[in-house]
C-alpha positions in Angstrom: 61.0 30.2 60.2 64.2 32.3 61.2 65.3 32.6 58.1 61.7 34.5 57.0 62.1 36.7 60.4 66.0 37.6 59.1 64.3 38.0 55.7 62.1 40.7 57.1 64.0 42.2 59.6 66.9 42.9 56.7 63.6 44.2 54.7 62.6 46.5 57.4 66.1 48.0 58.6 66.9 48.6 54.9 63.1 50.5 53.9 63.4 52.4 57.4 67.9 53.2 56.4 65.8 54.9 53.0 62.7 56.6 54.2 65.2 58.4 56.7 67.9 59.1 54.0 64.9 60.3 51.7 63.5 62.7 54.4 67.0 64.2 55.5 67.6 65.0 51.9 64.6 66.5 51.0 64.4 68.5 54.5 67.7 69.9 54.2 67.0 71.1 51.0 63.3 72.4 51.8 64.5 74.0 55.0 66.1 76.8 53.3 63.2 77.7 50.8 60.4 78.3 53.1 59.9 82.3 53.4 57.8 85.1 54.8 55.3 86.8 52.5 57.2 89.7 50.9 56.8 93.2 52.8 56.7 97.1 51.4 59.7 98.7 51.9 60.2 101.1 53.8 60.4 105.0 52.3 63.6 106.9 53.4 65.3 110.2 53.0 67.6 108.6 50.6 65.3 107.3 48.3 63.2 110.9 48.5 66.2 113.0 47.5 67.7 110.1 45.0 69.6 112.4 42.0 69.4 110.1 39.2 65.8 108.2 39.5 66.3 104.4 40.5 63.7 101.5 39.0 61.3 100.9 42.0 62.5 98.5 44.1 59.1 96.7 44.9 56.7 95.7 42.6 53.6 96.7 44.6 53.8 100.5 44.0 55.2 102.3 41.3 56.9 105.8 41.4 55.5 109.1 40.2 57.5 110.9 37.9 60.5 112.3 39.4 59.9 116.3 41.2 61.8 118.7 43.1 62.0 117.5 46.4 60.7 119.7 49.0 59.4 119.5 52.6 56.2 118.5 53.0 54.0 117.7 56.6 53.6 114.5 57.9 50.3 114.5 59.2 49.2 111.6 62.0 45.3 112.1 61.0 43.0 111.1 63.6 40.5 108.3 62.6 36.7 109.5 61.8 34.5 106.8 62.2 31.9 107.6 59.7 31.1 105.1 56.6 32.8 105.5 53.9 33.7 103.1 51.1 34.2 102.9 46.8 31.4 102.1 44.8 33.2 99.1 43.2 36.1 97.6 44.1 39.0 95.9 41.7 42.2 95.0 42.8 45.2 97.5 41.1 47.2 95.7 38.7 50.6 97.6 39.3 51.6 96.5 35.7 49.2 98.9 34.1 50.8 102.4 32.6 49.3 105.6 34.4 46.6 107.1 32.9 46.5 110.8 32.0 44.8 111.8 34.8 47.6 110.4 37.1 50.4 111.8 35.0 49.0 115.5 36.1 49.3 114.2 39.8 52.8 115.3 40.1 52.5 117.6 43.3 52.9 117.6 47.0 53.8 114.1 48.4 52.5 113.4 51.8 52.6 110.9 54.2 49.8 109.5 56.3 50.5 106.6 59.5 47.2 104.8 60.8 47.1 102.4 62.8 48.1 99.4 60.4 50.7 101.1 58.3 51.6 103.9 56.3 50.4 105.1 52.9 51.7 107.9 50.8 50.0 110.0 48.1 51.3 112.5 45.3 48.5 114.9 45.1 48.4 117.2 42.5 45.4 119.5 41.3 43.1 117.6 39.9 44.4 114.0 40.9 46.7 111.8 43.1 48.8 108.8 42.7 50.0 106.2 45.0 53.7 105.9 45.8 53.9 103.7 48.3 51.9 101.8 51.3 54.0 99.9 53.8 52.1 97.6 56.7 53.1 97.3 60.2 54.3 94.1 61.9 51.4 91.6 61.6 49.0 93.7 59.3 47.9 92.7 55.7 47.4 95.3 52.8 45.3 95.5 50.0 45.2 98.1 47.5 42.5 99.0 45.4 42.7 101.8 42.3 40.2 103.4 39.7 40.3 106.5 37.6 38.4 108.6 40.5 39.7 106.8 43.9 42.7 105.3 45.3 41.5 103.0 48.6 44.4 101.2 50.7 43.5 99.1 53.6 44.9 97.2 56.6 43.6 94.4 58.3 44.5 92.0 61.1 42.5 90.6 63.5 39.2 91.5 62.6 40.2 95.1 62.5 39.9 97.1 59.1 41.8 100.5 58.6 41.3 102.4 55.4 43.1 105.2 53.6 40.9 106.4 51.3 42.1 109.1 48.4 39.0 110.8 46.2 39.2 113.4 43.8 35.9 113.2 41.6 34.4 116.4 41.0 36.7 117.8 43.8 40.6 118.6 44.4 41.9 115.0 45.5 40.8 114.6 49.8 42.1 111.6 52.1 39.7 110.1 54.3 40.3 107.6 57.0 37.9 104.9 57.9 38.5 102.1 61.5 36.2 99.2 61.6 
């Protein structure tokens, strides 16, 4: 009889010596891979007034094609609370080469903040592009982009803010929505 209880003490000491040398090894190596989601970066005056153009360095927006840097507003607009919302809505695949359209939207860049983030435009005459949207702290993004409309939204907590860009049959207009 003592010899099975050795028997099964040695059995359990030595299982419980290699589950624990098992977890250790695969914590210390899992403890270093676990990550935030990726963020936007952040737009600075270095980046605006680059010489040579630079390869984006996020994958979520692309770049219009390089233009004379020159001052343009800021505006903080205040948040209408009226419907508004695309008649469809795909998610942008940021792989896809500009079309026409958005190769004439070369203009004035401006910047809008909302509550949520910030989302800048390159409106031109008769279109607009996006160059970049960046969340706040704690917000999610999603981006949305057809031939007509560019929608970018930010949500957290229930709460829904919208930066809408529409330019059919019209010189491209921002719109906000808050819901």
């Amino acid at each position: 009889m003592s010899r099975g209880l050795v028997h099964a003490l040695a059995w359990s000491l030595s299982t419980g010596a290699a589950v624990t040398l098992s977890w250790w090894g695969v914590h210390s190596v899992m403890a270093g891979t676990a990550y935030d989601r990726p963020r936007a970066l952040p737009i600075t005056a270095q980046t605006a007034t680059a010489s040579p153009p630079r390869p984006p360095e996020a994958t979520s927006t692309r770049r219009p094609p390089p233009v004379s840097p020159t001052p343009s507003p800021t505006p903080s607009p205040r948040m209408p609370s009226g419907p508004a919302s695309p008649a469809s809505s795909a998610p942008a695949d940021p792989t896809s080469s500009p079309s026409p359209a958005r190769q004439e939207a070369a203009g004035d860049v401006r910047g809008y903040t909302v509550e949520g983030g910030r989302v800048v435009f390159d409106i031109g005459a008769s279109a607009a592009d996006l160059v970049s949207a960046t969340p706040e702290a704690g917000w999610q993004m999603q981006v949305w982009t057809q031939p007509t409309w560019i929608r970018v939204t930010f949500t957290r907590d229930g709460r829904e803010v919208s930066v809408f860009c529409t330019w059919h049959d019209h010189p491209p207009m921002v719109q906000f929505d808050e819901r």
